[in-house]
N, C-alpha and C positions, 0 to 999 in steps of 0.2 A: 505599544512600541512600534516605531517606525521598521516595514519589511521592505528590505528593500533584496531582489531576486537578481540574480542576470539574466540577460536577453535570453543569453544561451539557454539554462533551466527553464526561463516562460515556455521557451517552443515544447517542451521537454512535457510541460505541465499539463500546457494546451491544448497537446494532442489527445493527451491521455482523460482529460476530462470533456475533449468534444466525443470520444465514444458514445468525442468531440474535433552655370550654373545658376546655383541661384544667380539673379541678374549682373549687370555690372552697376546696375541703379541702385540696389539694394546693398549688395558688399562693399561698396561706398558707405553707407551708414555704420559700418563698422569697424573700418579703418580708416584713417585720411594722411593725405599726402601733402608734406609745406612744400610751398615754392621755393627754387633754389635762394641761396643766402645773396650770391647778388649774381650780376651778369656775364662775370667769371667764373662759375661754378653752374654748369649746365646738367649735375645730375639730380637727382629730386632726392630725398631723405624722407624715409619713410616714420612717422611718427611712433612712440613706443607704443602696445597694444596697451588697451586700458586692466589697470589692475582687476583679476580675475572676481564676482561679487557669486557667492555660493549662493545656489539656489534646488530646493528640491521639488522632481516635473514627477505628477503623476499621472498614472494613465491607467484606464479598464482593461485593454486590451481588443479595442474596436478598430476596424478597419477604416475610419473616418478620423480617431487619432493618429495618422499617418506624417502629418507633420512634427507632431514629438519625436516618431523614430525619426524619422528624414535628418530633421534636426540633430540629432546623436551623432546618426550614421554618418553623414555627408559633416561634420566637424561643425556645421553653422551656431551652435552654442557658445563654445571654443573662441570660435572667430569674431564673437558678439560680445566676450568677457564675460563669460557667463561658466564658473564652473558646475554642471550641472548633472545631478544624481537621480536617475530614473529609479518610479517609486511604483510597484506594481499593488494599486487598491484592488484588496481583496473584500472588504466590508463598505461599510461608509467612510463619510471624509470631518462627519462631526467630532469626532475624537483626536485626528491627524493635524486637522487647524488650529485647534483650541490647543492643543499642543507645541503647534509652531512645527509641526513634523512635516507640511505637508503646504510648498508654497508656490505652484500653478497646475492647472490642471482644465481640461474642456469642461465645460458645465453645457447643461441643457436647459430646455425651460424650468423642468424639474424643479431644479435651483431658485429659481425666482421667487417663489413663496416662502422659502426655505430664508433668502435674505431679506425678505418683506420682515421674519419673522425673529431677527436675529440672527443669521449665520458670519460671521465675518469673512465675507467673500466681494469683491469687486468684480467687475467685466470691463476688463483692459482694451481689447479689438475685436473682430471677427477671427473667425477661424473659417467654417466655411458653409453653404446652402446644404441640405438633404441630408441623408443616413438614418431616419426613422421608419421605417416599414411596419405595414402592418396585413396581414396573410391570414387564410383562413383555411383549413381544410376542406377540401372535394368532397367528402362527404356529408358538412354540414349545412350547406344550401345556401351559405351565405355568400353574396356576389358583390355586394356593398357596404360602408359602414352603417347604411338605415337597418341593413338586417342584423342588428349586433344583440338590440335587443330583446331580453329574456337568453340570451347566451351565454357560454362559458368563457371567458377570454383570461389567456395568463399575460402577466407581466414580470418583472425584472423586479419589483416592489411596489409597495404600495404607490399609488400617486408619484409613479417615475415618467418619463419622457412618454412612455407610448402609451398609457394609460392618459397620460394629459391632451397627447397630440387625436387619439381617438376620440376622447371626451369631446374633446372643444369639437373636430370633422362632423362627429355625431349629431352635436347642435346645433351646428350651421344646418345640418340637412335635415333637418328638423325631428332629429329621435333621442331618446329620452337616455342619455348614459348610466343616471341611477339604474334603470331597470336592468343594468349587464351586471351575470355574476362575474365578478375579478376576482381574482386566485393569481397569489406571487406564485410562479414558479423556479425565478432565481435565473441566474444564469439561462445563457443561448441554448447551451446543448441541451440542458435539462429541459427548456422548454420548448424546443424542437421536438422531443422526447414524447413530451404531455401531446402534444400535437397529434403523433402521425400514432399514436396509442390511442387516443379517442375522451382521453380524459379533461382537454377543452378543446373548443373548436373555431378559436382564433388568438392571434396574439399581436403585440408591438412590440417593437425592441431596435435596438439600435444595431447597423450591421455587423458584420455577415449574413446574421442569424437566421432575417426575414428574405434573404436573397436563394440562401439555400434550401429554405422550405421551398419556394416558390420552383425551384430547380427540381425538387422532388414530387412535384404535383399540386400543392398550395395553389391557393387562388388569392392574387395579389389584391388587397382593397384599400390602401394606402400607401400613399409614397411621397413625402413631405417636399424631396425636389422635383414635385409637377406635379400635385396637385395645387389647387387655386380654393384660399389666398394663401397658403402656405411655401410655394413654389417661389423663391425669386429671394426671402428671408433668410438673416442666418439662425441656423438652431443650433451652431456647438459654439462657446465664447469662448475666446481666453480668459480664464477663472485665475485671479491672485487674491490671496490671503489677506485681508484687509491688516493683520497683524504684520504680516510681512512688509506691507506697504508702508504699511504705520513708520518703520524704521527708518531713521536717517538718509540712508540709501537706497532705501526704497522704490522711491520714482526714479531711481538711474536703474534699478534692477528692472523697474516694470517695461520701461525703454527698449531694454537689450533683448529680454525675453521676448518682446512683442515683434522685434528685428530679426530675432533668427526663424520665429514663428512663420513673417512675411516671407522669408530667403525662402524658408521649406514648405511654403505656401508656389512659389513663383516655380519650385523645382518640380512639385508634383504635378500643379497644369500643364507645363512644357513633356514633362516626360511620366505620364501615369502606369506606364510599363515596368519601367527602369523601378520606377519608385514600391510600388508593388512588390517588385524580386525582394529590393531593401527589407522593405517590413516586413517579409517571409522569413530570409534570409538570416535578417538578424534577432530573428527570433519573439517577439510581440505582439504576432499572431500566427495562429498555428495554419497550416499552408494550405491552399484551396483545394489540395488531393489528398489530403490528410482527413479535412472535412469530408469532403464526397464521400471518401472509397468508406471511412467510417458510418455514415448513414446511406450507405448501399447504392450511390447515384452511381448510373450508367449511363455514358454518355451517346450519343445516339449515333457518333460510328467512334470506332477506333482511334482516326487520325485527328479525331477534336480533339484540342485539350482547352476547358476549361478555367482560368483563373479570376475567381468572383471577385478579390481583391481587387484586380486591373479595372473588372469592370463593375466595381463601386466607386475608384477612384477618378474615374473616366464622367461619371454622370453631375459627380460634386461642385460647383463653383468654389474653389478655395480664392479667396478677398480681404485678405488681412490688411490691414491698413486705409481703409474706404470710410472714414468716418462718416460721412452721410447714410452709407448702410448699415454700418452699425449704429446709429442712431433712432433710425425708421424700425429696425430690427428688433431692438431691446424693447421698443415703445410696441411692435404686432406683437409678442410677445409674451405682455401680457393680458394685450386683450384674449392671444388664446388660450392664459392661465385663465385669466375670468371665464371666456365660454366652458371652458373642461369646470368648474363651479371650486375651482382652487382659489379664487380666492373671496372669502364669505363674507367680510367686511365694506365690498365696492357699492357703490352709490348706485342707484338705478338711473334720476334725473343725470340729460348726459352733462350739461356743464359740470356738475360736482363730479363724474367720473373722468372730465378731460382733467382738471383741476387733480385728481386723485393718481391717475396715471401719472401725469406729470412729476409729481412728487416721488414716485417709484422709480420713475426712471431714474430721476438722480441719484434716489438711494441707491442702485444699483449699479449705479454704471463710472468710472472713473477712464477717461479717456487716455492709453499712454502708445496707441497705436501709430503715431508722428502722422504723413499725410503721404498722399501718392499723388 
């Protein structure tokens, strides 16, 4: 059954388990103005907003899903005809789709084998470069990802984002990712948890999670917006329900979605402070001194004040709308599902593997991001 929370409760939840504008080019896409009726009639008439098309946005609760709140908060849904009901995923998304419960949401590479392999999911546009981290503890000696192997490293799940983005970094630098023990640990806090306890001694995750280790003494040995080749790609899409799609309406809903995504993409480069307050504020992630003062950070005088949020937001390229990027992006993608060895069926000879990619990318990807 579809859960769906309030903002307000999330914050409420958040906290307790971390123990734990948009342009005038863009809002253009969403309203339009006719020309006067003739040349006696010098005022403009504003056309009627389009009939509202129901959609439901889910989110993990990552400070990189920034544009879903923005979106909410700043009315750009609303303003795109889009009546739209924030869906807080507590499990996975294979039950919520196949149900029609559950119809856009940020996907990761993760995803990618996942709709190799059947999942009914499309990638609409970008959303935006970086938010994957990966940190190690200070007392396990590790300074890089070649030192990973024979180690413990937790994840969020099996074969998720940072399990995939360490796999594949691992490869490139020539070490062996089978030889790492991985252990789901679940969730941020819990696996901050495992961390600074000693029961692994590295992890991935998508933010906050790896920023506030790092904050706490962690030694950072991944960071997908700058490291190289992964630095410059997007790794979170807009993820629509290929069910969803399917319907009559569909492509006018992929449209709107992708419009307020871009508005709330435009508001957070221009203003990552402001935006940041938003998504505290309104509750979809729990506050950057909520986290701290909970895992014991002190900050190095008094008068700092700290906001990880701001300055996760700050480092992101958010690019919705860039079809050329999200094209080159979906296609790097999965070549670093293949280096991370997700996916076991690719060709070794490279023409059968251009040939093979090619075919994925289509399966994956459904373009409804208009152009910039």
């Amino acid at each position: 059954m579809k859960e769906a929370i309030s903002r307000r409760k999330f914050l409420q939840v958040s906290a307790g388990v971390v123990a734990t504008a948009a342009t005038a080019s863009l809002v253009s896409g969403c309203t339009q103005t006719e020309p006067p009726i003739n040349n006696n009639t010098p005022t403009t008439t504003t056309t009627t907003a389009p009939a509202s098309l129901p959609a439901v946005i889910g989110y993990w609760g990552g400070t990189c899903e920034a544009p879903i709140y923005v979106a909410f908060e700043k009315g750009y849904f609303k303003e795109c005809g889009v009546d739209a009901e924030p869906l807080l995923i507590t499990a996975g998304t294979a039950e919520p789709l196949a149900n029609g419960e559950l119809d856009f949401f940020e996907a990761t590479p993760n995803f990618f084998p996942m709709i190799k392999n059947g999942t009914p999911v499309k990638l609409i546009d970008n959303v935006h470069t970086g938010c994957i981290q990966g940190v190690a503890s200070a007392s396990s000696g590790i300074t890089s990802v070649k030192d990973l192997e024979g180690k413990t490293v937790g994840t969020f799940a099996a074969q998720d984002m940072g399990q995939i983005f360490l796999s594949s970094a691992m490869t490139k630098a020539g070490a062996d990712p089978s030889k790492v023990n991985w252990v789901v640990n679940g969730g941020g806090p819990a696996t901050l948890s495992a961390l600074f306890s000693g029961s692994i001694d590295a992890f991935a995750h998508f933010d906050p999670y790896p920023e506030v280790a790092n904050l706490l003494g962690a030694t950072k040995i991944f960071n997908n917006a700058k490291d190289a080749p992964f630095a410059g790609y997007t790794c979170c899409f807009l993820a629509m329900n290929q069910l969803t799609l399917d319907k009559a309406n569909g492509p006018e809903l992929a449209s709107r979605v992708a419009k307020a995504f871009q508005m709330a993409d435009e508001f957070i480069m221009a203003n990552p402070g402001e935006a940041a307050k938003i998504i505290q504020e309104g509750g979809y992630v729990a506050s950057s001194a909520t986290i701290l003062e909970n895992f014991g950070f002190v900050a190095p005088s008094e008068s700092e004040t700290i906001d990880i949020h701001e300055r996760l937001l700050s480092s992101y390229y958010f690019g919705g709308g860039d079809r050329e990027a999200y094209e080159k992006s979906i296609r790097a993608n999965w070549d670093i599902c293949n280096d991370a060895g997700a996916l076991d069926d690719a060709p070794t000879d490279p023409a059968a593997y251009e040939t093979y990619v090619e075919n994925l990318v289509t399966l994956a990807g459904a373009w409804y991001g208009g152009s910039k």
